[in-house]
N, C-alpha and C positions, 0 to 999 in steps of 0.2 A: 736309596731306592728313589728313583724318579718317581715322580705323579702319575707317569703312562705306563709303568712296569705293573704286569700283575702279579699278587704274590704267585710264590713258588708253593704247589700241591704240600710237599712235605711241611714248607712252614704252615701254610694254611689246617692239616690235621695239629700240628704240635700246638697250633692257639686253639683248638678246639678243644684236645683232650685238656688242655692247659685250664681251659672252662670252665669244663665239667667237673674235672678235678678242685675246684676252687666251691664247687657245690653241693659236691657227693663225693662221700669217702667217709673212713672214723677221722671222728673230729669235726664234720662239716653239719651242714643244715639239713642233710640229706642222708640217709642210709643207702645203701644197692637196692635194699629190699623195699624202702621208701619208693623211689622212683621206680620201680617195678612196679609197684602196686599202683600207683599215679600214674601211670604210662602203660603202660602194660608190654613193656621192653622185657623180655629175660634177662632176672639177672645176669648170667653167665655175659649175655649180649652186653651188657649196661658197665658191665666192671672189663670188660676188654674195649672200654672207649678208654677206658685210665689207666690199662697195663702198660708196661714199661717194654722197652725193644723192640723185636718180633712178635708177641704178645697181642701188640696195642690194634685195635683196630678204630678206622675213623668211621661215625655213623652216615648212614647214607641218607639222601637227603630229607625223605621221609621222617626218619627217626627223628632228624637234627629240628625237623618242624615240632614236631611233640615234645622233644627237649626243650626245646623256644619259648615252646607256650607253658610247660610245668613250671620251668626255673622262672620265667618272667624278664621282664624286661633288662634288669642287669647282666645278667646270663646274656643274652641276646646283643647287648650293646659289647660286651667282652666278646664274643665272637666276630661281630661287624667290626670291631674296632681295630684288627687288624687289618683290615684294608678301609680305613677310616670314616667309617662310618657308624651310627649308631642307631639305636633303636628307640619305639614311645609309642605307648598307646595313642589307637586312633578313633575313641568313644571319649566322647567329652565325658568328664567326671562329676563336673561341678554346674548341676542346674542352675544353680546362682550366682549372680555376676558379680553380688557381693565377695562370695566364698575366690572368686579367681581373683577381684582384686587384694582380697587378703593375702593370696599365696605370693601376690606379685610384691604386695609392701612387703611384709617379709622377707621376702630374700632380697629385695632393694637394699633394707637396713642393714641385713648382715655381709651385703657385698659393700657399702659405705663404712661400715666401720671394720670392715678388713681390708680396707685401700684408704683409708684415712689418714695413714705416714705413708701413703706414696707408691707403696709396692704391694705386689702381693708377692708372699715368700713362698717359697715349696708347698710348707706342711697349710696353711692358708687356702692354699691353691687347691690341697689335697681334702680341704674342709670345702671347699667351694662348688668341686663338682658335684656331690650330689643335688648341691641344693640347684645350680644350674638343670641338673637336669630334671628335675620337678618344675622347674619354669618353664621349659623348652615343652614337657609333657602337658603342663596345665595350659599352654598356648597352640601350640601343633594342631588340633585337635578343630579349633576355628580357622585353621588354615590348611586343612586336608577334608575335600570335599570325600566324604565315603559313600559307599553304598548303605539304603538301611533307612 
C-alpha cells in the first residue's frame, strides 16, 4: 500500500470490529452488557460490531466516538493505526515537572538497556511500545495547544 492510497471501507470496518473485539467479548476486559451500560449503545447494537459475516455491522461515526472515549486510548490507537496513526491524550497529567521527568528517565533506562547489545529484537520491540507510548503521551500534551 502506498503512503497516498487510502485504506479500503471493508478493510477499514474489519480493523474496527477487529478493536472492539480485542476489548469486548467473554474473555475480554469488557462484557456486551459492560459497554452498554458505559455507553449506552444497545447491546444488540454493540455485539453486531463483532458478528461474523453478514451479521457484522460497522459502528457509525458517532458510536465509534463513545467507543474512543469508553475503551481509551489503546482502543483508539488500534483503530487509527490502520491508516497509521495513533492516538494520546491531550490534558497534561502530570502538574509536576518533576513527575514528567521521572516518566522520561524511566523509559530512557529501559530503552538503554534494551538497545545495550545493539538491537532491538521483536519481543523487545514488543515490550517497548507501550512504554513509548507513555512518553509520546506524557510529552504531546506540552506540544498540543488545546482549548480550556
Amino acid at each position: 500500500m502506498s503512503d497516498n492510497a487510502l485504506i479500503e471501507q471493508d478493510c477499514a470496518s474489519q480493523q474496527i470490529a477487529r478493536a472492539i473485539g480485542l476489548f469486548m467479548g467473554a474473555g475480554r476486559k469488557y462484557s456486551v452488557a459492560d459497554v452498554s451500560l458505559g455507553t449506552g449503545i444497545p447491546s444488540r447494537t454493540l455485539s453486531s460490531y463483532v458478528a461474523s459475516g453478514e451479521e457484522r455491522r460497522t459502528p457509525a461515526a458517532d458510536k465509534l466516538l463513545v467507543l474512543m472515549h469508553f475503551f481509551g486510548i489503546e482502543f483508539t490507537s488500534k483503530v487509527l493505526g490502520s491508516i497509521g496513526l495513533g492516538a494520546h491524550e491531550l490534558v497534561v497529567k502530570h502538574e509536576r515537572p518533576g513527575a514528567v521527568i521521572a516518566t522520561l528517565c524511566a523509559a530512557t533506562a529501559m530503552i538503554a538497556e534494551m538497545s545495550a547489545d545493539g538491537v532491538i529484537d521483536h519481543r523487545e520491540r514488543a515490550q517497548l511500545e507501550p512504554i513509548a507510548d507513555n512518553v509520546i503521551a506524557t510529552l504531546q500534551p506540552f506540544a498540543t495547544r488545546t482549548a480550556g
